[in-house]
C-alpha positions as CSV (number, residue, x, y, z in Angstrom):
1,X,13.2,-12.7,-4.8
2,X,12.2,-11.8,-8.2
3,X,15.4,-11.0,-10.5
4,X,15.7,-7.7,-11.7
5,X,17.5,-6.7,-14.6
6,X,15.5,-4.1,-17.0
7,X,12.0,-2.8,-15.8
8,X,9.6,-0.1,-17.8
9,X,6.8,0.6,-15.7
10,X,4.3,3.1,-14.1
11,X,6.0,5.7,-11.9
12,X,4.7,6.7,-8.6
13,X,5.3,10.1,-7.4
14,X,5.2,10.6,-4.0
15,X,6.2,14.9,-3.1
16,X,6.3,14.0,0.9
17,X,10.2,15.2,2.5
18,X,11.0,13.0,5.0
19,X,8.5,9.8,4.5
20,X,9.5,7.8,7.4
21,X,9.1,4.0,7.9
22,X,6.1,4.7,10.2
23,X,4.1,6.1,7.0
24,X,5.2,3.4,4.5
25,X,3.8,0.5,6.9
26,X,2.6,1.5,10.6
27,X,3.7,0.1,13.5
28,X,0.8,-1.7,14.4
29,X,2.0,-4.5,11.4
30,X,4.9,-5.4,12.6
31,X,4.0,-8.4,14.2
32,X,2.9,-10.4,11.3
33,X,5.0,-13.2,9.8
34,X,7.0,-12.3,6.4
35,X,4.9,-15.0,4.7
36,X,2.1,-12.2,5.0
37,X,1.3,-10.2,2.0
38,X,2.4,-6.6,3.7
39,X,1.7,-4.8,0.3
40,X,-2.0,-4.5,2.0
41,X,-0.6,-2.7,4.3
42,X,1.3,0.1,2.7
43,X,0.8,3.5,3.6
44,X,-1.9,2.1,5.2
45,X,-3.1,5.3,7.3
46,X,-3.1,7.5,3.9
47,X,-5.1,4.3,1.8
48,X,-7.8,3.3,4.2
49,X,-10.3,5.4,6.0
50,X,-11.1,4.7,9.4
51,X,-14.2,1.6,8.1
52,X,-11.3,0.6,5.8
53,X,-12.8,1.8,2.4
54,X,-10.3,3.5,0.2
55,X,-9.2,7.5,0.1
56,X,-10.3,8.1,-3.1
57,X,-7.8,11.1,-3.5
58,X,-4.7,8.8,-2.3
59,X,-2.4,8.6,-5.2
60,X,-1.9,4.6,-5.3
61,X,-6.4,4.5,-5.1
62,X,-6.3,6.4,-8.3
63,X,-6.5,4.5,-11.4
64,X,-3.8,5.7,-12.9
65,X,-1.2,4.8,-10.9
66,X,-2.7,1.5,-9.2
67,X,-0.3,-0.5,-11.7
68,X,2.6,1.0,-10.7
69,X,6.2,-0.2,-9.8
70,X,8.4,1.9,-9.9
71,X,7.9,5.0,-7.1
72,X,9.4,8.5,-7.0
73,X,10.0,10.2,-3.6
74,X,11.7,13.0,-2.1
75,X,14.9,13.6,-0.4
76,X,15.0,11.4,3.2
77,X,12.5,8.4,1.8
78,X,12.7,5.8,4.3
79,X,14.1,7.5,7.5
80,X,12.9,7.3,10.7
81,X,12.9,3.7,12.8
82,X,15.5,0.5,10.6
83,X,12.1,-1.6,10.5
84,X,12.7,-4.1,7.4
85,X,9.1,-4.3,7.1
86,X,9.1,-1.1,5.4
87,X,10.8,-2.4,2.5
88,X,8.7,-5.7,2.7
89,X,5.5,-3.5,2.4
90,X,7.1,-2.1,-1.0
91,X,8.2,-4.8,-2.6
92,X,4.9,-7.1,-1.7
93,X,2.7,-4.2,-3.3
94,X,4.9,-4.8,-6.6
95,X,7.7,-2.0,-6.4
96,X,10.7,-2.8,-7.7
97,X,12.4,0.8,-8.0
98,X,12.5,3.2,-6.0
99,X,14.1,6.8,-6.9
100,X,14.9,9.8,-4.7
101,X,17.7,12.1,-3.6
102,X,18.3,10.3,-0.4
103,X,17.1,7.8,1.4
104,X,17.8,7.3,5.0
105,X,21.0,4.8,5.7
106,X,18.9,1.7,6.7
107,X,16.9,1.8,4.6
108,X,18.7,2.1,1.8
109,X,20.8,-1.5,2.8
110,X,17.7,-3.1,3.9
111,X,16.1,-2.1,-0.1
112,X,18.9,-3.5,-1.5
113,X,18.9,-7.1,0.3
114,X,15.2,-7.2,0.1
115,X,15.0,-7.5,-4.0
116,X,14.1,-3.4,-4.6
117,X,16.7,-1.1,-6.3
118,X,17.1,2.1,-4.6
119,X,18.5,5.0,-6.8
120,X,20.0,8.0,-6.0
121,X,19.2,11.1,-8.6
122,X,19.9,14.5,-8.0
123,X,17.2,16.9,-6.1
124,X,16.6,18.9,-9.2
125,X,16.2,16.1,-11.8
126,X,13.9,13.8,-9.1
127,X,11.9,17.4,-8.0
128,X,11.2,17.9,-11.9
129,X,10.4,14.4,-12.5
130,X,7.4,14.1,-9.1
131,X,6.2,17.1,-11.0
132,X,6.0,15.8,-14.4
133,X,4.0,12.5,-12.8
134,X,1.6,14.2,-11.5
135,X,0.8,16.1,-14.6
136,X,1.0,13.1,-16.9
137,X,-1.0,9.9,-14.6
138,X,0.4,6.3,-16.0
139,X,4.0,8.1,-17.2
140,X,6.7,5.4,-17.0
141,X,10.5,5.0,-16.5
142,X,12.8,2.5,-18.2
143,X,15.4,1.2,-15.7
144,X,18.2,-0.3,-16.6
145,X,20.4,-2.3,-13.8
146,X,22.9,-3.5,-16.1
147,X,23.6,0.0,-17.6
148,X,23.1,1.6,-14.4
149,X,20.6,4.0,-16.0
150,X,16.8,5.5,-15.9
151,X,15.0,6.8,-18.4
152,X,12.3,9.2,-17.2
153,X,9.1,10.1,-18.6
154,X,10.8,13.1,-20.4
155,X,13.0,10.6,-22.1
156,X,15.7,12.1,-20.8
157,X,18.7,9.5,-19.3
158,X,20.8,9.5,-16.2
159,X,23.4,7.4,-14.2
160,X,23.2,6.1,-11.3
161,X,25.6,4.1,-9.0
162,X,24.9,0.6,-7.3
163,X,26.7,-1.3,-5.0
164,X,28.2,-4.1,-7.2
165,X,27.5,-6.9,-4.6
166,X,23.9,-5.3,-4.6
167,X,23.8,-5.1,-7.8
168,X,24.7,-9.0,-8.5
169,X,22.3,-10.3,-5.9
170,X,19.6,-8.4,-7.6
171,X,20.6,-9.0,-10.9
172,X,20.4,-13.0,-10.2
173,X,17.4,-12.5,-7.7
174,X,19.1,-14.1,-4.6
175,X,19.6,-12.4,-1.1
176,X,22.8,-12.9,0.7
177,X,22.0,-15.8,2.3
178,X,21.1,-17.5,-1.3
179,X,24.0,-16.0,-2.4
180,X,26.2,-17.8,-0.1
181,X,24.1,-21.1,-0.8
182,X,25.0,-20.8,-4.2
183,X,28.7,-20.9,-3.6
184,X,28.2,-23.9,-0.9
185,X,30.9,-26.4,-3.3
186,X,33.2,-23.7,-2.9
187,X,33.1,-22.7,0.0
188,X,33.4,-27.0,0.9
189,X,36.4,-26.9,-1.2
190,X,38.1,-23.7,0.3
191,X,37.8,-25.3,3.7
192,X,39.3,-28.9,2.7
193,X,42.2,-26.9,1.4
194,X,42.4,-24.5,4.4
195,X,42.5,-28.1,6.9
196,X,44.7,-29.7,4.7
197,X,47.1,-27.1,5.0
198,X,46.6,-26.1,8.5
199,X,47.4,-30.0,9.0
């Protein structure tokens, strides 16, 4: 998992409500191994034609925007079916941030332990900023995970919150089960004292 501290990149509005789990990667993916790269498969029914060629109008095909790794959606990103690969899809295609009012639940906790930083703005400050996007092509955000802050493309700032646990395992790029590998000595040493005493 890549670490993620401060990143100022090309945001990605996408205006959908509701994008569900189904749109971000389709069902028929789900088989394939997590060694896979599923960022070819993101929104794959909005990308790819039928013969596979590219939807010129789609907003990640337009030049722009291809470098992109930060994405802006609307309220309910993520709902739908808890598949994980979702999030895999996302983060293999390079996001690392992803902003919108809500997201649905798991989602959200599968983002989080998958290395990509879900924040929570306000309808009327993400609405604004989707529409300032898609006027301005290439626009980026500054995040800031140590501040807990954004910077949108108006230069405008705002606060977010993070799960602190989150928020460290992202920070060091580890997912809880590095996390707990990490901490193997003390964990050694916390049983030794916890038989020693039970004895």
């Amino acid at each position: 998992m890549e670490q993620l501290d401060r990143l100022e990149a090309v945001a990605v509005p996408i205006a959908t409500v509701n994008c569900d789990t189904d749109q971000i990667l389709p069902a028929q993916f789900l088989q394939k191994l997590r060694s896979d790269d599923f960022g070819r498969y993101l929104f794959h029914e909005f990308r790819f034609g039928k013969d596979g060629s590219e939807v010129d109008d789609f907003i990640l095909n337009r030049p722009p925007y291809r470098p992109g790794r930060i994405l802006v959606a609307n309220r309910n990103f993520g709902c739908g079916s808890s598949r994980e690969h979702a999030v895999w899809a996302l983060y293999d295609y390079g996001f690392r941030v992803v902003i919108a009012p809500s997201f649905g639940d798991i989602f959200l906790a599968n983002s989080l332990k998958n290395g990509l930083l879900s924040i929570v703005l306000p309808q009327e400050v993400v609405s604004a900023e989707i529409a300032r996007l898609e006027a301005n092509p290439g626009a980026t955000i500054f995040a800031d995970l140590d501040e807990q802050k954004v910077r949108l493309s108006d230069g405008s700032i705002r606060a977010f919150e993070v799960d602190p646990f989150a928020k460290t395992c992202l920070t060091n790029g580890v997912d809880e089960l590095g996390y707990t590998l990490e901490r193997l000595a003390d964990i050694d040493a916390f049983e030794r004292r916890h038989v020693g005493h039970a004895a």
